[in-house]
Steps between C-alpha positions, in 0.01 A plus 500: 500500500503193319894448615404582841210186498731250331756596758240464768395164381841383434574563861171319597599197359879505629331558852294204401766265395713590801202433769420200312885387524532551832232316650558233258876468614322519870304218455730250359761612766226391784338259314638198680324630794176441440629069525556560893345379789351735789829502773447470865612830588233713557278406145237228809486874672403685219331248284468151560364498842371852518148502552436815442551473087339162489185618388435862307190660697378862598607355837835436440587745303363741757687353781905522238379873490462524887725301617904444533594165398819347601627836617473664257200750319501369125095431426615537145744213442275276747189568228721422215568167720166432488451561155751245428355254706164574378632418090780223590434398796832324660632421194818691538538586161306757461570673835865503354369638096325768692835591624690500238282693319452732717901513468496597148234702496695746762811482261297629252390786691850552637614545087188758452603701848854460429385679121295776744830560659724531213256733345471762779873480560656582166147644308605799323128650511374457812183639454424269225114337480561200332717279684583302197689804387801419740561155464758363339684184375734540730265573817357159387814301494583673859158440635523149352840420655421595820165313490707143391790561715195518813309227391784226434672564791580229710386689816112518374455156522441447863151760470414339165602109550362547889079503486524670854715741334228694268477788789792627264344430163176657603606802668749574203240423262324834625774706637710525167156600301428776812871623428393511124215659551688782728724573216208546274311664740861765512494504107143602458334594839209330466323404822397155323857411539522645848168257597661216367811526636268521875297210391828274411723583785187397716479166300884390537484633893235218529720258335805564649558777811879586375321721265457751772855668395341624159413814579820572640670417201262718290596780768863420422475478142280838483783680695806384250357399180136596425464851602524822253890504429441911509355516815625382845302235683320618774477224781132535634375476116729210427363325799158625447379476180336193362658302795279561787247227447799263413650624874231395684438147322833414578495630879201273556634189323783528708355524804256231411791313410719547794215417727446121335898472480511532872307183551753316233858311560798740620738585249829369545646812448370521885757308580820644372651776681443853483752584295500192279134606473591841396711459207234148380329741272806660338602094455214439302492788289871391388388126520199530217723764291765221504282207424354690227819469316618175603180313552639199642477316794107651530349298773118523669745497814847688504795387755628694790674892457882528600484810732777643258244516199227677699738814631650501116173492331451861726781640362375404174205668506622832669740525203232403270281719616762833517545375134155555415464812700827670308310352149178734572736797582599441142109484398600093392207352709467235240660209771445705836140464441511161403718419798244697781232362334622161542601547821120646636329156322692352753423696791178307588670170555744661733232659670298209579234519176644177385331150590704246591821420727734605207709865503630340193311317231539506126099624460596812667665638172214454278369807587776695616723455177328637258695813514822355439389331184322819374830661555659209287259554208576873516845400436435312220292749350748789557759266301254424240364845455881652474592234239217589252644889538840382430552334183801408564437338766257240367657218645398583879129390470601164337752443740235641787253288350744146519572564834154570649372202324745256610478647908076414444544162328773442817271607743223319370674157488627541846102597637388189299781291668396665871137418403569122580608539832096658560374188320403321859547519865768270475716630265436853586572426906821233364638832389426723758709298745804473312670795750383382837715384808609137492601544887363631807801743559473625142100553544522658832817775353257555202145519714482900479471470147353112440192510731197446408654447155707113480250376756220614269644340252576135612179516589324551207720283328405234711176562463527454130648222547236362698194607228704336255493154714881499627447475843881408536591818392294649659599362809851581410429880423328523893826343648738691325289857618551291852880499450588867531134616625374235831226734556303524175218485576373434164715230453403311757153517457542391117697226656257420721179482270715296260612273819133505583403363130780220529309333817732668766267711711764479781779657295226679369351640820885613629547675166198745557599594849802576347342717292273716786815495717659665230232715365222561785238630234521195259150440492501193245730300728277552799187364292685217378599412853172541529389242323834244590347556872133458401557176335697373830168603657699759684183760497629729775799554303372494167271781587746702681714463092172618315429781737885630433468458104150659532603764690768555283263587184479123359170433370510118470555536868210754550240249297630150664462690882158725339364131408536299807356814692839622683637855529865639435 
């Protein structure tokens, strides 16, 4: 007995140690993101000009839980909005510490789940109370690993380094403890576990809707991994049993979900064709596996897809996928499942669950590879458990050990050199642009691919430019969209508030019927000719502008026409 509690408390303390490490080495990889500024890409939506986390009431809280914002159902990561707001204000610091932190603290849990999943894997007593019993030093290296290699990767810093991006951090935050909960929950069948796995998934739903795949993957994970080796699976209970609840939570978010997305921009996978379209998702799912191992080039806005990469990246995955297949004949479901899994935590975004013009964005693999890193760890702790057992063989884990440590300190140096580009709007948007067209020819063979992306981008770069008081710049950014775009509407109306500020309200004027020629439902050019007119003491056809942009859903409109008694 005595043995047994020194053991016990000498694995405490190396589980300790190792949790304290790891969020450590977390926080001084991302700690040069608390110094940046909000960027103007979505952070006025969610934060800075969002009224609805401005002030923490019963009200407002009631209306997050009630309501879709931007899209999207996520009451959860709106309320921790607020709560920011309410402690720091607009002082982005600490809407980028809560971030971070939130960062580490999921890397932590990813080390304890990834020590969950070692132990029901390889435990030689399965029916074992104490769950102490079956770690061991090298579970914790493996679980560590594979905690490190996720949380210095180059690829998490657009969710971390990106305040709009902490959809991902939240939903993580309470999907990996559900998972761990689930596995406890298989170890000892105790419905507390079962309840809190319910009550978690429910909590990163509201945070993020891509969590609706979870119970799928618990389905898939019951069916090759977690059921009673001696007995065969039997479908209905695999589907069944503890999942139910979890089944319907996710049908409902997702319908929720769909029905706000359907008010929201078109994807521009709308615009490719129907077979480019098809074989987009087996693109990404080689795309993220790639960048994952050579994290470079990582941009909040990737260039155009040679036709040639999207039919390869099919045949990719069909061979990838017979390789997994021909692994489980072999009962080696070790990468299969990490694979499948990987690929379901994707599904949503093909499907539509994702916010946001994007098919492909770095943020997308927060989430989805966790898998593949788990399956890294288990690597490293099969090496390091089969070098203790062979004496002889003492070197591996040293070597092991050099190795793993010099692929985290490389990934962490590159994530703190990708951190700077998030820094500001300008330098973040200054990179972004680096693979547009230069030509109107080039943008117009590229457009499939490019649009709403380049266009997006100038944009917001010139609008950086613009807060930061370059109005050439600025100016320039507009002209160049102008150059392989003439019917931007955004960049004409940009050009013409900015023409508008310089004492041209000519130019100005012929700038924002530019922009409704070009766009018929640009309600902030109509008000603003609105006003150009109303100041001419054109009132026929200044009211004529406020009744479109009021019509149109633009309350400054609605309260200029409500006050001087006119209707729209």
């Amino acid at each position: 007995m005595p043995d047994d509690l020194a053991t016990r408390r000498m694995t405490q303390l190396r589980i300790a140690l190792a949790s304290m490490f790891v969020f450590a080495a977390t926080m001084l990889t991302f700690v040069n993101a608390v110094h940046a500024d909000f960027v103007n890409w979505d952070d006025d939506v969610y934060v800075t000009s969002n009224p609805w986390i401005q002030h923490l009431t019963p009200d407002t809280v009631a209306w997050m839980f009630t309501h879709p914002y931007y899209y999207a159902w996520t009451p959860l990561t709106l309320l921790s909005h607020a709560l920011d707001v309410a402690l720091w204000e607009m002082n982005p610091f600490g809407h980028h510490l809560t971030n971070v932190v939130l960062h580490a603290l999921n890397a932590v849990c990813l080390f304890w789940v990834g020590m969950l999943v070692f132990a029901r894997t390889h435990s030689e007593r399965p029916g074992s109370p104490v769950l102490l019993e079956r770690i061991t030093a090298a579970m914790i290296v493996g679980a560590a690993i594979a905690a490190l290699l996720f949380a210095t990767h180059p690829l998490r810093v657009e969710p971390v380094a990106w305040v709009s991006g902490r959809k991902d951090l939240l939903c993580v935050f309470f999907l990996l403890p559900a998972f761990g909960a689930y596995l406890l929950w298989r170890f000892k069948e105790r419905e507390a576990y079962l309840i809190a796995v319910h009550v978690l998934f429910a909590l990163a739903l509201m945070a993020k809707p891509l969590a609706v795949v979870f119970p799928f993957v618990l389905v898939m994970l019951d069916a090759w991994w977690l059921h009673d080796p001696s007995k065969k699976p039997d479908l209905l209970s695999v589907v069944v049993e503890g999942k139910l609840l979890l089944f319907l939570m996710s049908i409902a978010v997702a319908v929720v979900t769909f029905i706000g997305a359907g008010r929201g921009p078109a994807n521009v996978v709308g615009e490719l064709t129907p077979v480019d379209r098809f074989f987009l998702p087996t693109y990404a799912i080689a795309f993220y596996l790639w960048k994952t191992i050579v994290p470079l080039d990582l941009s909040p806005v990737y260039p155009d897809v040679p036709r040639v990469w999207l039919y390869v990246s099919g045949l990719l995955f069909v061979g990838i996928t017979y390789g997994c297949l021909m692994l489980m004949g072999k009962q080696r479901t070790g990468f299969a499942l990490a694979f499948f899994t990987y690929v379901a935590l994707l599904l949503p975004v093909f499907l539509g669950l994702a916010s946001g013009a994007q098919p492909i964005a770095d943020r997308y693999t927060y989430i989805s590879m966790i898998s593949i890193f788990l399956f890294v760890g288990g690597c490293a702790y099969w090496v390091w458990s089969t070098s203790a057992a062979s004496p002889g063989k003492w070197y591996r884990r040293e070597a092991l050990a050099f190795v793993l440590l010099l692929l985290c300190g490389i990934s962490a140096y590159r994530t703190i050199r990708h951190l700077a580009i998030w820094n500001n709007s300008v330098s973040l948007w200054s990179h972004a642009v680096r693979y547009a067209p230069t030509t109107p020819q080039e943008y117009e063979r590229r457009r499939p691919y490019l649009r709403p992306h380049y266009p997006d981008a100038f944009t917001n770069l010139g609008t950086a430019y613009y807060y930061a008081g370059d109005a050439e710049k600025a100016l320039e950014q507009f002209h160049h969209i102008l150059t392989f775009d003439t019917c931007n509407a955004d960049a004409h109306y940009n050009l013409g508030t900015l023409e508008y500020e310089r004492g041209n309200p000519e130019a100005s004027k012929q700038r924002f019927e530019r922009a409704v020629a070009c766009d018929s439902t640009y309600a902030k050019a109509y008000y603003n000719l609105g006003i150009i007119y109303a100041k001419r003491d054109s009132t026929a056809q200044a009211l004529a502008m406020f009744q479109k942009a009021a019509r149109l859903g633009m309350l400054d409109a609605q309260r200029v026409l409500g006050a001087s008694g006119y209707r729209w």
